[in-house]
N, C-alpha and C positions, 0 to 999 in steps of 0.2 A: 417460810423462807422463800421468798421471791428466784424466779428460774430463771432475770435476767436480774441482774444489780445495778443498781444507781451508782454512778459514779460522781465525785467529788472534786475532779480538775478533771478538765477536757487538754489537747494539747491544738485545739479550735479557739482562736483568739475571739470570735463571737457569741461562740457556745459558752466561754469562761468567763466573758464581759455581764451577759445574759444573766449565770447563773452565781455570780457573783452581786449583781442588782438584787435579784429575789433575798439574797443573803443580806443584804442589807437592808432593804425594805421589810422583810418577813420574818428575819431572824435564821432564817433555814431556806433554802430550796426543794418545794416539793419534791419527795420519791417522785412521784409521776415523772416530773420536769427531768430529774437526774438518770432516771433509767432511759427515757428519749433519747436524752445528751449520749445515750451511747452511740447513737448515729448521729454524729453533725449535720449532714445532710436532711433529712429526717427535724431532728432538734432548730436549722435553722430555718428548712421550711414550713413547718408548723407557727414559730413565731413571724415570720412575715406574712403566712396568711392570717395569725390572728389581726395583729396590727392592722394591716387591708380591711378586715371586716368592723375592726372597732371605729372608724371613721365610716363606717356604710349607716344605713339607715334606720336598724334596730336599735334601741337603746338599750344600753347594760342588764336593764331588766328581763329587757325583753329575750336576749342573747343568754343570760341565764334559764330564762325559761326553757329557751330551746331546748340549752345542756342538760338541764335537770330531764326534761322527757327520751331525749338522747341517751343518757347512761342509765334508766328506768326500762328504757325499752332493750337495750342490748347487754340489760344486767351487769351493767359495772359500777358496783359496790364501790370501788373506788373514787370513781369518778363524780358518783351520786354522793357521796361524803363528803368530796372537797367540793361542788356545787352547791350544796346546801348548806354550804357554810357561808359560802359566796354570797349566796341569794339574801340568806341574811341579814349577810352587812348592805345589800345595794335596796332594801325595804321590804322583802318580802314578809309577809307574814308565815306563821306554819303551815296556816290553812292552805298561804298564795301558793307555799313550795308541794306540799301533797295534792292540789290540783295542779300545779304543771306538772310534775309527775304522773298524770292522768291523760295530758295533754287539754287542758280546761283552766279557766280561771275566770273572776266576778266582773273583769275589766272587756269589755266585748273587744278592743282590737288585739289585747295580749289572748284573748280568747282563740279567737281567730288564727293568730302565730301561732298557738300550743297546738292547736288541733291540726293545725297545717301539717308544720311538722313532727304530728304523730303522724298522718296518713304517708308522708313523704318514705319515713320509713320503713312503717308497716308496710305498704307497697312495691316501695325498693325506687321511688319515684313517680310510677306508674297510677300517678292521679289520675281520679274520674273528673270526668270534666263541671260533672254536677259540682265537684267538690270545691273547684276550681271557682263560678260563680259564686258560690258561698265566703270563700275568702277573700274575692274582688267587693261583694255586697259589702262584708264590715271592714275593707280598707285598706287590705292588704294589695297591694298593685303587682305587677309584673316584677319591677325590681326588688322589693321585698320575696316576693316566691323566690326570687335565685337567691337571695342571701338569706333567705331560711333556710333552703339545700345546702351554701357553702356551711352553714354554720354547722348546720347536722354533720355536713362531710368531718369538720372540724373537730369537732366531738367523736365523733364514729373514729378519727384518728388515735386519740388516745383511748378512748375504749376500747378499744379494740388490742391497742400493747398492752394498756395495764391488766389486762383480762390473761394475754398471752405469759408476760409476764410474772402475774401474779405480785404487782405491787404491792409493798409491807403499806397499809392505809395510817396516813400522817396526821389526820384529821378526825373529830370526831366521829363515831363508824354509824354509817346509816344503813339500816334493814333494808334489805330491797322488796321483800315479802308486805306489798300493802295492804291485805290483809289483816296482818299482827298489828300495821297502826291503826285501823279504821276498831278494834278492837279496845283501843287504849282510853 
């Protein structure tokens, strides 16, 4: 039983436009999305920086890559669930999704981005600069490093409620112990 609840109408004219969209596009609006909406504030700042970053530099793919190392790394089951469903749909393979979960992948720039930000967060920011050379060599520039950070912040935002939370997970449930997959 979740320790904050999703709620089902906001009395937020953006936050009910929003979550009335998902409702129609998806059939449902994500728990995640609905326990957010408990803060408007919160609920509508989160959708304006997604928007901000889906028009930045990263492509969809790549932006899932991030999420999936993002809620791998700060353990949110939840979050890792509904991204690896995502991932899915936008081409990932199983393999692509259990390497960015590692912060790795076959493709050297999305490589590049997964490892980034895995150090981003493992660090808390505080890149080596060695590390730094290593991402500028396969292509990731200056403006990609910030909008790997926002992204992770992004991510780290809802991992971090759904975690506090304890979101009921809406989507199919992914292990977070990679281990038991590398097993299978």
């Amino acid at each position: 039983m979740p320790r904050i609840s999703p709620i089902s109408e906001s009395t937020d004219a953006a936050v009910t436009a929003v979550l009335n969209d998902m409702k129609a596009r998806r059939g449902r609006a994500p728990n995640a999305m609905a326990t957010l909406a408990q803060s408007s504030a919160a609920f509508n700042g989160y959708h304006a920086f997604k928007k901000a970053l889906m028009k930045g530099g990263l492509t969809i793919r790549q932006r899932e890559i991030v999420a999936l190392v993002t809620a791998q790394e700060n353990a949110c089951q939840y979050c890792l669930s509904g991204h690896t469903e995502a991932a899915a749909t936008v081409g990932l393979s199983s393999t692509d999704i259990l390497n960015a979960r590692t912060g790795k992948s076959d493709n050297a720039l999305d490589n590049a981005i997964a490892t980034f930000a895995l150090k981003v967060i493992q660090q808390r920011g505080l890149v080596d600069d060695a590390d730094l050379v290593v991402a500028r060599e396969a292509g990731v520039d200056d403006a990609l490093m910030v909008e790997i950070v926002a992204n992770v912040a992004l991510n780290t935002l809802t991992n971090y409620n759904n975690r506090l939370a304890e979101t009921e997970i809406d989507f199919p449930v992914v292990q977070l112990e990679l281990e038991a997959l590398s097993n299978q």
